[in-house]
py3Dmol code that shows the C-alpha trace and the ligand (Angstrom):
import py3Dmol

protein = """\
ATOM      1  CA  UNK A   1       0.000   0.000   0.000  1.00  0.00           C
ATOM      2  CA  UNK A   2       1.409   3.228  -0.926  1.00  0.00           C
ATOM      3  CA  UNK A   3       0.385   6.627   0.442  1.00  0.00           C
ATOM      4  CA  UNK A   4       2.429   8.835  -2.651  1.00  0.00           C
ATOM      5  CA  UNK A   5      -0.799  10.222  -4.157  1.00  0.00           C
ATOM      6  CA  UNK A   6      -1.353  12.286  -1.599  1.00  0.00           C
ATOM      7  CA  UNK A   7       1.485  13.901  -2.122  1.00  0.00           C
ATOM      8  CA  UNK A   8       0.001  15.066  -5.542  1.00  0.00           C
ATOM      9  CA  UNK A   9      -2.506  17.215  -3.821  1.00  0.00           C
ATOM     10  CA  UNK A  10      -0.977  19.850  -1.980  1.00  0.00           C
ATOM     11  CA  UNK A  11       1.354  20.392  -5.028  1.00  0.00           C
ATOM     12  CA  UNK A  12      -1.582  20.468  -7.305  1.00  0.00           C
ATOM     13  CA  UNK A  13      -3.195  23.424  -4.708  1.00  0.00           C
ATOM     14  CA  UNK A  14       0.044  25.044  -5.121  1.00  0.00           C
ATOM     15  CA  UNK A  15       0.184  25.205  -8.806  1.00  0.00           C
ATOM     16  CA  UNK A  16      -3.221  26.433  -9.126  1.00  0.00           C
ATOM     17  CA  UNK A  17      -2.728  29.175  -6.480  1.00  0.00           C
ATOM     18  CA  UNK A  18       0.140  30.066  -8.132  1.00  0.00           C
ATOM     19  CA  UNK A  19      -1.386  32.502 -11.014  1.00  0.00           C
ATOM     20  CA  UNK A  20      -3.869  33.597  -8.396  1.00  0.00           C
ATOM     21  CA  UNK A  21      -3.638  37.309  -6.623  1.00  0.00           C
ATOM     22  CA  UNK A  22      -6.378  39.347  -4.584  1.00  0.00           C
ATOM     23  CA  UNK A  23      -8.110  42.539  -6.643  1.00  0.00           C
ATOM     24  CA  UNK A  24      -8.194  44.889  -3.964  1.00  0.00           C
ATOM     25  CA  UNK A  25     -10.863  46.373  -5.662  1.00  0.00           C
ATOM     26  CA  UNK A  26     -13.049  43.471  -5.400  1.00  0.00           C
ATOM     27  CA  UNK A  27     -11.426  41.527  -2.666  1.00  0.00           C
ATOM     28  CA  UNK A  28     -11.510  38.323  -4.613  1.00  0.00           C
ATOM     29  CA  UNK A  29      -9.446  35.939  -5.904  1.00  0.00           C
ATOM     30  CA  UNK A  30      -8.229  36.061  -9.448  1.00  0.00           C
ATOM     31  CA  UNK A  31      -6.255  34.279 -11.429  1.00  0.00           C
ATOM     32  CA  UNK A  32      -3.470  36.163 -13.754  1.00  0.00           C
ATOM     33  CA  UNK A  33      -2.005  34.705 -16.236  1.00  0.00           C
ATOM     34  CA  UNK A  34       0.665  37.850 -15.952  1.00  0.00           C
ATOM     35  CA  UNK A  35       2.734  37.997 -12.523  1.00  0.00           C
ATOM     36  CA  UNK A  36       2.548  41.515 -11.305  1.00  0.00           C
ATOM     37  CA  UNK A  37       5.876  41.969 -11.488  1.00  0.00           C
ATOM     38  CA  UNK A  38       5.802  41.696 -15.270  1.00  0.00           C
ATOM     39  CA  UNK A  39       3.231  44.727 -15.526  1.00  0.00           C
ATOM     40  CA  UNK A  40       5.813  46.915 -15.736  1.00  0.00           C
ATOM     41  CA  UNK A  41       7.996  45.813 -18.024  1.00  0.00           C
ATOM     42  CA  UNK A  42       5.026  45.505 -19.999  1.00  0.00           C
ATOM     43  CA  UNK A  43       3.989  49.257 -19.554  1.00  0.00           C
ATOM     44  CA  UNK A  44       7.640  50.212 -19.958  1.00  0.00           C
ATOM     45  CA  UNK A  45       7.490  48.570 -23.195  1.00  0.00           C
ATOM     46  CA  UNK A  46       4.122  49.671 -24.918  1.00  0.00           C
ATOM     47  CA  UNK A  47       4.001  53.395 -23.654  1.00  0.00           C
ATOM     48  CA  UNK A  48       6.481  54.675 -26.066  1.00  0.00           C
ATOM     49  CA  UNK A  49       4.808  53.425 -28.813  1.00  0.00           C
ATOM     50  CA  UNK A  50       1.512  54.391 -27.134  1.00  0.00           C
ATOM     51  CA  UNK A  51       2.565  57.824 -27.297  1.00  0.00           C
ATOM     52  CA  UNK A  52       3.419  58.254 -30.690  1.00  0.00           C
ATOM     53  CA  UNK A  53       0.818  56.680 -32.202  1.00  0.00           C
ATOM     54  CA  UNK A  54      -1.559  59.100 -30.575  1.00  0.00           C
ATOM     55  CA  UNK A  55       0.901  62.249 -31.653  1.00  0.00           C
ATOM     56  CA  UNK A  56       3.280  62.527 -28.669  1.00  0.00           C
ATOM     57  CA  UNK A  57       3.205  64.196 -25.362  1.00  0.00           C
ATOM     58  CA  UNK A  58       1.580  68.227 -25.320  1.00  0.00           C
ATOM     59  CA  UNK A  59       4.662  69.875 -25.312  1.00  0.00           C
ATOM     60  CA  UNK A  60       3.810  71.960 -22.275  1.00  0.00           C
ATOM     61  CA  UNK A  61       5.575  70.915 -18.938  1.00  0.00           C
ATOM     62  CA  UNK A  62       3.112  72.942 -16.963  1.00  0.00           C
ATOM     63  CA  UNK A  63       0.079  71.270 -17.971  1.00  0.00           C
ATOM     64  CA  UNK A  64       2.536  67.864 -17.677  1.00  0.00           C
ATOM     65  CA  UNK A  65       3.030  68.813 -14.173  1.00  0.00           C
ATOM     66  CA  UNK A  66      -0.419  69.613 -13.491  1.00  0.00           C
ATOM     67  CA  UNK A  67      -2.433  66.599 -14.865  1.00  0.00           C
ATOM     68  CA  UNK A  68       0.478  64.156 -13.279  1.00  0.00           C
ATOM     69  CA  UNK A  69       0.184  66.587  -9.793  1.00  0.00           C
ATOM     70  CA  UNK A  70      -4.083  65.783  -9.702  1.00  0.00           C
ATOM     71  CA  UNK A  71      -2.930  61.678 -10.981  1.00  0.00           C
ATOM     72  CA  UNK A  72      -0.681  61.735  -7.799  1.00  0.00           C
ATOM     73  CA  UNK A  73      -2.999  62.947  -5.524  1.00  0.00           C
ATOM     74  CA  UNK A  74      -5.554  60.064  -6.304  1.00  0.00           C
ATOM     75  CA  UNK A  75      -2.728  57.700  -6.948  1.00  0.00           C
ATOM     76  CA  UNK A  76      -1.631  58.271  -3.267  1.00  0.00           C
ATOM     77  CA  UNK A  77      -4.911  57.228  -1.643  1.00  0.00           C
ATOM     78  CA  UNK A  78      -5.442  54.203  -3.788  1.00  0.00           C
ATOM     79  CA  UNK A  79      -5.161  50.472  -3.193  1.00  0.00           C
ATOM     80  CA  UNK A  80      -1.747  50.515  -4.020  1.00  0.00           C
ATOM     81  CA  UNK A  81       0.206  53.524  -3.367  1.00  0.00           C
ATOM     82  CA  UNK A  82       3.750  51.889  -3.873  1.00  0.00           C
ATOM     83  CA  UNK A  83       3.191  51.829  -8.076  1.00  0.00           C
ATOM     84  CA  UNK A  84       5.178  54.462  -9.541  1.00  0.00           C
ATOM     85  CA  UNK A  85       2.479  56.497 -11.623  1.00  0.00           C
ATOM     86  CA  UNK A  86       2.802  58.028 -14.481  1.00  0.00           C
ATOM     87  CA  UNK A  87       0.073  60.807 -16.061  1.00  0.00           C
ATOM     88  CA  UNK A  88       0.536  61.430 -19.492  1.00  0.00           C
ATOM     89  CA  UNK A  89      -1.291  64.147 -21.644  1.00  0.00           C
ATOM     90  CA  UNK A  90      -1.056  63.365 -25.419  1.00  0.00           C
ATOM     91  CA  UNK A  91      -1.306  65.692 -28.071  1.00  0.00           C
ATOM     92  CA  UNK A  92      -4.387  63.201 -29.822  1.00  0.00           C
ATOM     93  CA  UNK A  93      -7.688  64.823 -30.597  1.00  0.00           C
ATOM     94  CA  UNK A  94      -9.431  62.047 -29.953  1.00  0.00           C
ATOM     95  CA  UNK A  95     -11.628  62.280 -26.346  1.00  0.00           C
ATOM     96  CA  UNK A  96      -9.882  59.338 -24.677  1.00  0.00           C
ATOM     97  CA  UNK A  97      -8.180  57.984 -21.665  1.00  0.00           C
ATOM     98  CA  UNK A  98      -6.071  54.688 -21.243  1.00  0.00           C
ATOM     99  CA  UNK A  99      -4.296  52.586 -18.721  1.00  0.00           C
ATOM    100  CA  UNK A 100      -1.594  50.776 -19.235  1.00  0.00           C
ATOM    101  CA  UNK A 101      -0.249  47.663 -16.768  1.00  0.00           C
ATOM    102  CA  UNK A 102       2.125  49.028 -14.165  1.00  0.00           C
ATOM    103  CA  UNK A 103       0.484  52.499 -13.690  1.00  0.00           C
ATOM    104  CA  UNK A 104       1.169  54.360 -17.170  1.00  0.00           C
ATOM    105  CA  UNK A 105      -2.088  56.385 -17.991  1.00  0.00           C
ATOM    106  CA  UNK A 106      -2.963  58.598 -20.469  1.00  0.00           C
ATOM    107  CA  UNK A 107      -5.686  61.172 -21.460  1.00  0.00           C
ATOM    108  CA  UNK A 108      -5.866  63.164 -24.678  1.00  0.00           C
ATOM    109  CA  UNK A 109      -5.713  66.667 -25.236  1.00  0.00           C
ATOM    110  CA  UNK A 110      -9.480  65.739 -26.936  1.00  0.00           C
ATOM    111  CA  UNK A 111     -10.135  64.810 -23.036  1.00  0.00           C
ATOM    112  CA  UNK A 112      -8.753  67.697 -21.400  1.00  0.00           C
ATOM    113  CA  UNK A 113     -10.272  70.253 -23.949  1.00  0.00           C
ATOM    114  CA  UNK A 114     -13.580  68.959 -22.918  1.00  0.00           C
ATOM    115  CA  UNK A 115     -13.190  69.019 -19.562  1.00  0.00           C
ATOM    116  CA  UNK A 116     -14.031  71.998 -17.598  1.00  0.00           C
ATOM    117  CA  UNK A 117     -13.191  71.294 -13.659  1.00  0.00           C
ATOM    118  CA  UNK A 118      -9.715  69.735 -11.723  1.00  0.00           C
ATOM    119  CA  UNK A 119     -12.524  67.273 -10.004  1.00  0.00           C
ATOM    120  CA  UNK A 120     -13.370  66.007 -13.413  1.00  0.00           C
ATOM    121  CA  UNK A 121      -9.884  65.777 -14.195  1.00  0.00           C
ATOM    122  CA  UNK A 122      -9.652  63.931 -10.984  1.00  0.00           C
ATOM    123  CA  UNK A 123     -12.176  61.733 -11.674  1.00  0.00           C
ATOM    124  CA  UNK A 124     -10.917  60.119 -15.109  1.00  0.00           C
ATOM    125  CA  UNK A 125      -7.804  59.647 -13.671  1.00  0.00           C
ATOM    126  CA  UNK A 126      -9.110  58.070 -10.982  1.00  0.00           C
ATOM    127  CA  UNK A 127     -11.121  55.337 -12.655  1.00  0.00           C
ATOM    128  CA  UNK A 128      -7.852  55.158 -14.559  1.00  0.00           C
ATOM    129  CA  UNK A 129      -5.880  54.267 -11.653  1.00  0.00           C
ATOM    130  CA  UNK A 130      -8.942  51.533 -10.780  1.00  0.00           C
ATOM    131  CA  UNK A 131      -7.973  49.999 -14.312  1.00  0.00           C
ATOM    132  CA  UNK A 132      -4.297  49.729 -12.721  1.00  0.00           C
ATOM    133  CA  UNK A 133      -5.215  48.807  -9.373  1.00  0.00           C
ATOM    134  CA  UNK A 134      -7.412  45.814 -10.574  1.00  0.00           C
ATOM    135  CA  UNK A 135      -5.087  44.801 -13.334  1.00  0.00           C
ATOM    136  CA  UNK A 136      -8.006  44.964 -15.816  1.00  0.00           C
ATOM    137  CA  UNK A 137      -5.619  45.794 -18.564  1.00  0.00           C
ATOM    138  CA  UNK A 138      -2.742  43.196 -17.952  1.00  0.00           C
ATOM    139  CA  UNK A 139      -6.149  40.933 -17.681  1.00  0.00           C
ATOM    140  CA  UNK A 140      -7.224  42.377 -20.835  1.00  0.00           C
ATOM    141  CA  UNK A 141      -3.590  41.997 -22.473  1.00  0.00           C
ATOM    142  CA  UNK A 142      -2.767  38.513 -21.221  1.00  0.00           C
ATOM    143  CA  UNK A 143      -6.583  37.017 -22.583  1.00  0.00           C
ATOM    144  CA  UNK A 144      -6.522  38.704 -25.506  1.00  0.00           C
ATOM    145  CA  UNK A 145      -3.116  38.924 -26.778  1.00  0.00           C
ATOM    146  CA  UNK A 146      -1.294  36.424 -24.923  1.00  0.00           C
ATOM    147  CA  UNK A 147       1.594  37.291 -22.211  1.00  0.00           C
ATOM    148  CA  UNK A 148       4.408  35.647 -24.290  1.00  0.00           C
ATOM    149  CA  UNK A 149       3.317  37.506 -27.686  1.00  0.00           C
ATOM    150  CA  UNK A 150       3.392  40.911 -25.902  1.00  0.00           C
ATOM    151  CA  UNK A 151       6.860  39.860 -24.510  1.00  0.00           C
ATOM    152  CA  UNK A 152       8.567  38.466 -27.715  1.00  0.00           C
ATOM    153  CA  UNK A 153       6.883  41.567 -30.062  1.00  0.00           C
ATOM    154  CA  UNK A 154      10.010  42.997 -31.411  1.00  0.00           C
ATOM    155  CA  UNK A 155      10.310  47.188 -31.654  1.00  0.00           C
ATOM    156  CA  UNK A 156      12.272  47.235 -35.217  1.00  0.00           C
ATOM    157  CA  UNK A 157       9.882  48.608 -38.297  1.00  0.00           C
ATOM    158  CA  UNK A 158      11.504  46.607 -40.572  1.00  0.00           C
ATOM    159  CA  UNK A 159      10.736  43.177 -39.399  1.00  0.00           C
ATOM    160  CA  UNK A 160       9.543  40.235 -41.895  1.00  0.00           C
ATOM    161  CA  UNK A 161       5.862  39.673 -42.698  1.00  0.00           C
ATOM    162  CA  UNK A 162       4.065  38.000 -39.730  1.00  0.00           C
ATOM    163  CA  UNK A 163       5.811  38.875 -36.835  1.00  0.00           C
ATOM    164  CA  UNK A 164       3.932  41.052 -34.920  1.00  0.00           C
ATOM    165  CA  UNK A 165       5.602  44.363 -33.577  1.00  0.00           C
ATOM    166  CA  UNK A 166       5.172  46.393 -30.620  1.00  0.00           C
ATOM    167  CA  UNK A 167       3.438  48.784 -32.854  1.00  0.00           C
ATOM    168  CA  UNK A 168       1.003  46.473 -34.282  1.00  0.00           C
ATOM    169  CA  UNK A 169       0.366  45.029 -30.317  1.00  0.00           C
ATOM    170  CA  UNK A 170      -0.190  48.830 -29.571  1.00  0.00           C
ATOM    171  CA  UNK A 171      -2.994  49.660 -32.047  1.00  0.00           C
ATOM    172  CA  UNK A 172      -4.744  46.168 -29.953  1.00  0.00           C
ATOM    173  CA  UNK A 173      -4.063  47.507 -26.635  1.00  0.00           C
ATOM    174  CA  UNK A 174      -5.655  51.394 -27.520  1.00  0.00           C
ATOM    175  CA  UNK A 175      -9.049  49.064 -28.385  1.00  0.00           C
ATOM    176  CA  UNK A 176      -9.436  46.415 -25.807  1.00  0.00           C
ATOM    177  CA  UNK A 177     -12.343  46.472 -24.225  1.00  0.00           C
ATOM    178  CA  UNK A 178     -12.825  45.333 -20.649  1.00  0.00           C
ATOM    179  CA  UNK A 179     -16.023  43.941 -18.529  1.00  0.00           C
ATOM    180  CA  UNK A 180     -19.040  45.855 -17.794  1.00  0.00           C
ATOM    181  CA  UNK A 181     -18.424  44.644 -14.058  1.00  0.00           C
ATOM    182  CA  UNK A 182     -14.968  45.908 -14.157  1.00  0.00           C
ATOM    183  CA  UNK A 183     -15.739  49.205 -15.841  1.00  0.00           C
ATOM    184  CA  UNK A 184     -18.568  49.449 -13.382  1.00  0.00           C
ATOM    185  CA  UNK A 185     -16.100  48.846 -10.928  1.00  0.00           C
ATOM    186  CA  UNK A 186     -13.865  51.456 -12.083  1.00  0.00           C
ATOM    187  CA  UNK A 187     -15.856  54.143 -11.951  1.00  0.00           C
ATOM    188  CA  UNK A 188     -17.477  53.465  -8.424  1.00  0.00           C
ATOM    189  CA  UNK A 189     -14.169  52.628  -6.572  1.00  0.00           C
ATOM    190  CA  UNK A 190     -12.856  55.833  -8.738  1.00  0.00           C
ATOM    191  CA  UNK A 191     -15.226  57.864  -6.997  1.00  0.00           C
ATOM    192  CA  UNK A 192     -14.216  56.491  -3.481  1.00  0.00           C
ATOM    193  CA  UNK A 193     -10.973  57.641  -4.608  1.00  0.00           C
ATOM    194  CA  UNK A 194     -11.783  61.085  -5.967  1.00  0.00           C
ATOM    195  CA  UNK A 195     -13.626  61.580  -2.494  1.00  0.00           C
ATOM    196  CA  UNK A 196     -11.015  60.320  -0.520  1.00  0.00           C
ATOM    197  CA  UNK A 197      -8.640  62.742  -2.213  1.00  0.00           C
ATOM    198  CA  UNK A 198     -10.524  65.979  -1.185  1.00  0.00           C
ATOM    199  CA  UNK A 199     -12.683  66.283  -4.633  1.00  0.00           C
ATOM    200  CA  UNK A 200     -16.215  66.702  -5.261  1.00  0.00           C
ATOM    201  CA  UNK A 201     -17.571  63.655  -6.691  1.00  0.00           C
ATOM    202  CA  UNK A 202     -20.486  65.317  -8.622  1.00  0.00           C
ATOM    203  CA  UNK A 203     -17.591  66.185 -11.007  1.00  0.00           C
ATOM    204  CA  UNK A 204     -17.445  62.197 -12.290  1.00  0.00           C
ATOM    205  CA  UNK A 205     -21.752  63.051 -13.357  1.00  0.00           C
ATOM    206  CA  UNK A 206     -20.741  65.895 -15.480  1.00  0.00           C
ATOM    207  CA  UNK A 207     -18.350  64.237 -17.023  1.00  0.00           C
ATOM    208  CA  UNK A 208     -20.299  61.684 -18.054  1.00  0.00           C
ATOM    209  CA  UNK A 209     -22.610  64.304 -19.440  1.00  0.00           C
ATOM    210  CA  UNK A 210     -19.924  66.382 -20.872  1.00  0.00           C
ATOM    211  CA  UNK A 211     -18.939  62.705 -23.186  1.00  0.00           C
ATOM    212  CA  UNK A 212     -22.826  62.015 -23.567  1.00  0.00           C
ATOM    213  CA  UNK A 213     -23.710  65.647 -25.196  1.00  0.00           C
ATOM    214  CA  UNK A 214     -19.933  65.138 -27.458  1.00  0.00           C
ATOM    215  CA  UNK A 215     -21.508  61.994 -28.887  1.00  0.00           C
ATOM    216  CA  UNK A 216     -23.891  63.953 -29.959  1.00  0.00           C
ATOM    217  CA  UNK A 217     -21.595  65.369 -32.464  1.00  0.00           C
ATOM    218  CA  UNK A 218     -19.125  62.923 -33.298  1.00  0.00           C
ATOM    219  CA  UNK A 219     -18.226  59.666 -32.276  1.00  0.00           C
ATOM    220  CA  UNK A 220     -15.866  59.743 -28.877  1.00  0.00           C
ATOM    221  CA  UNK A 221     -13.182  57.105 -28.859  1.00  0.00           C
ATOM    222  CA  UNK A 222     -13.360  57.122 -24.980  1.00  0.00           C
ATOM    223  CA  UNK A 223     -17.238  55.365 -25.291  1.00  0.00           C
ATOM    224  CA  UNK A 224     -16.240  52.953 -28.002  1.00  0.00           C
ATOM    225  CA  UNK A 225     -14.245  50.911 -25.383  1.00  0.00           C
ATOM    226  CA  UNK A 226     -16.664  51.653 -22.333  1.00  0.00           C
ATOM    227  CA  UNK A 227     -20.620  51.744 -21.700  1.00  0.00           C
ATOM    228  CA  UNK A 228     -23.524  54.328 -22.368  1.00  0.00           C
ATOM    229  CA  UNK A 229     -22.287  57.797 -20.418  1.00  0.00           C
ATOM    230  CA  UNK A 230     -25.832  57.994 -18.795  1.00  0.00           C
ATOM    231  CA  UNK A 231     -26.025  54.538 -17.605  1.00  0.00           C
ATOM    232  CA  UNK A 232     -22.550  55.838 -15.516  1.00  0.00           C
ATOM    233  CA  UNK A 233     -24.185  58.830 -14.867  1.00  0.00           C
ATOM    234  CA  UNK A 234     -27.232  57.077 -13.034  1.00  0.00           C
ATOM    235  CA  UNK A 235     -25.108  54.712 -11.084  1.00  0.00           C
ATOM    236  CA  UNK A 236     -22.790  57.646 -10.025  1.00  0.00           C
ATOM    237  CA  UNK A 237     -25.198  59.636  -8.913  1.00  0.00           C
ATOM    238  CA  UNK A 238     -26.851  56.779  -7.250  1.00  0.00           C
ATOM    239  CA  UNK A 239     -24.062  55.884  -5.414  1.00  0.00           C
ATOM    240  CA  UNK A 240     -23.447  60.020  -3.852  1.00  0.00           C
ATOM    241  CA  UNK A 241     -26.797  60.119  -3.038  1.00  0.00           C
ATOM    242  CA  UNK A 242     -26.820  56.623  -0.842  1.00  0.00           C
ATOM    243  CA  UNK A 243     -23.254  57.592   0.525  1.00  0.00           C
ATOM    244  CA  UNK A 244     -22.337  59.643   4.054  1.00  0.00           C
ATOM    245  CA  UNK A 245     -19.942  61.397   2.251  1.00  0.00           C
ATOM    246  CA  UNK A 246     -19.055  64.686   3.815  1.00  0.00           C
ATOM    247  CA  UNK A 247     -18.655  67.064   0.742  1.00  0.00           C
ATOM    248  CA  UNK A 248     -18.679  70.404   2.402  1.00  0.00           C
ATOM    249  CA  UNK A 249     -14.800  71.052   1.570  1.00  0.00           C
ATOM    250  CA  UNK A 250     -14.453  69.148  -1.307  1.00  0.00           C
ATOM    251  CA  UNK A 251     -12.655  70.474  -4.271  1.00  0.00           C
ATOM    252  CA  UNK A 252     -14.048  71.530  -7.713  1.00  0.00           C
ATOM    253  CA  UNK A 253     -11.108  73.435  -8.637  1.00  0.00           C
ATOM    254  CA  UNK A 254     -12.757  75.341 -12.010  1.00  0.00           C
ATOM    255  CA  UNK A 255     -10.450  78.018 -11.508  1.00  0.00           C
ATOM    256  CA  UNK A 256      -7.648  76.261 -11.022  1.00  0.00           C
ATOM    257  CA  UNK A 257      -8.279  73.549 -14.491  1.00  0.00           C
ATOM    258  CA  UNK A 258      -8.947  77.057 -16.659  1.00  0.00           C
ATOM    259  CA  UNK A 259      -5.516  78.370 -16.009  1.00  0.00           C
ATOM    260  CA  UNK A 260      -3.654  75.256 -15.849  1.00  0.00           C
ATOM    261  CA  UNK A 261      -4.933  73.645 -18.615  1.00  0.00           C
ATOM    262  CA  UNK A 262      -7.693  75.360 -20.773  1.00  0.00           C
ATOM    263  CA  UNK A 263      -6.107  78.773 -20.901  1.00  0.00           C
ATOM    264  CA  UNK A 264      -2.682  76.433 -21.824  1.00  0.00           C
ATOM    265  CA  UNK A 265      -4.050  74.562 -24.818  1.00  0.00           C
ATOM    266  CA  UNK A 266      -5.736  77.745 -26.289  1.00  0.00           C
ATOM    267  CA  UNK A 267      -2.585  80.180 -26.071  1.00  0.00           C
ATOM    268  CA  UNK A 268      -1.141  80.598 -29.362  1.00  0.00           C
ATOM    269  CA  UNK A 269       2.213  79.727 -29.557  1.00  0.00           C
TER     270      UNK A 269
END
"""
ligand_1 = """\
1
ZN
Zn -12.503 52.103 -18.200
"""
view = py3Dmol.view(width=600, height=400)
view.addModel(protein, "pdb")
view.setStyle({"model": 0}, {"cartoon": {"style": "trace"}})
view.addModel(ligand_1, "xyz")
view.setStyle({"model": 1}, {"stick": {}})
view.zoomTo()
view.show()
């Protein structure tokens, strides 16, 4: 009589728990295919190429400094603190926002044209940072694309038929889509965070009004990847109203996003 298959057991737990990490966000169990550790060599490697395809940075440092200053203030109350964040305005007209795995996020001068309030900024930064926080986009990446494909993609332009490039993996990564549940997730856990970081979170409604009146006019690259504004909207707004959230000193900064920003992009040069 031999005992040895028990042995198989606790190894077999092992393995399986092995891929498996805790979303903060959610509190459960998931299991990644990516280890965490790899997030940011991934990020390291696709936001270059992120960049210029969506026309390079605004060559402003102030409004640099400003839209990274509001990520950091989020990024400091969130779930995980200890990423090194970085905030990212592009030139793109597009109105869109992105998240990278191991905290690179981006918003478009499109965005920040349309924005009118430093809450607002706040707040699509903030369900930015969720994105991180959750890993919905090394999830996204690692189903979609495969973690050894976005590892092995090679940076050279002049590569051979077939093999795919960082460039190519790039133009997959600006459209991947994630959950309802986790974009749902996003945006209320982003408005725990905009709270928690001193800003009103009526700001994260308007916004969602701001995109909803845009698509009105032409289509918004931002909703293409994410669901109806005024579902959000409702949910937000839900959410404030059944919350004891003590708003009487939070932050819309108007003033504050004019000059910074709006005043910025509308200077000729
Ligand atoms: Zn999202």
């Amino acid at each position: 009589m031999t005992r040895k298959p028990h042995l198989l057991i606790p190894t077999l737990v092992f393995c399986l728990c092995a891929g498996c990490a805790t979303n903060p966000i959610t509190g459960k169990q998931e299991f990644m295919l990516i280890p965490e550790e790899q997030d940011i060599q991934i990020g390291r490697k696709y936001a270059p190429e992120i960049e210029k395809q969506m026309g390079g940075r605004i060559p402003d440092p102030d409004i640099q400094s400003y839209v990274n200053q509001v990520g950091q203030n989020i990024a400091r109350i969130s779930h995980k603190p200890h990423i090194e964040y970085h905030f990212i305005a592009l030139q793109d007209k597009s109105i869109n926002a992105l998240a990278l795995p191991g905290g690179f996020i981006f918003i478009t001068k499109g965005m920040l044209e349309n924005l009118q309030t430093e809450a607002q900024l706040a707040g699509i930064l903030a369900h930015e940072i969720v994105h991180v926080v959750a890993r919905d986009s090394a999830n996204a990446m690692s189903k979609e694309i495969g973690l050894s494909i976005l590892l092995s993609a090679v940076t050279s332009e002049n590569t051979p038929s077939g093999v795919l490039t960082v460039a190519d993996l790039s133009k997959q990564i600006m459209g991947l889509r994630y959950s309802r549940s986790d974009e749902q997730q996003a945006d209320l856990s982003g408005l725990d965070y905009v709270v928690a970081a001193g800003y009103d979170p009526y700001a994260m409604v308007e916004t969602m009004q701001i995109l909803s009146n845009q698509s009105k006019n032409r289509p918004i690259e931002f909703l293409s990847t994410h669901p109806a504004p005024e579902n959000r909207a409702a949910y937000l707004r839900q959410k404030i109203q059944n919350s004891n959230f003590n708003l009487a000193n939070a932050k819309v900064g108007k003033e504050q996003y004019r000059a910074a920003v709006l005043d910025q992009l509308t200077k000729p040069n």
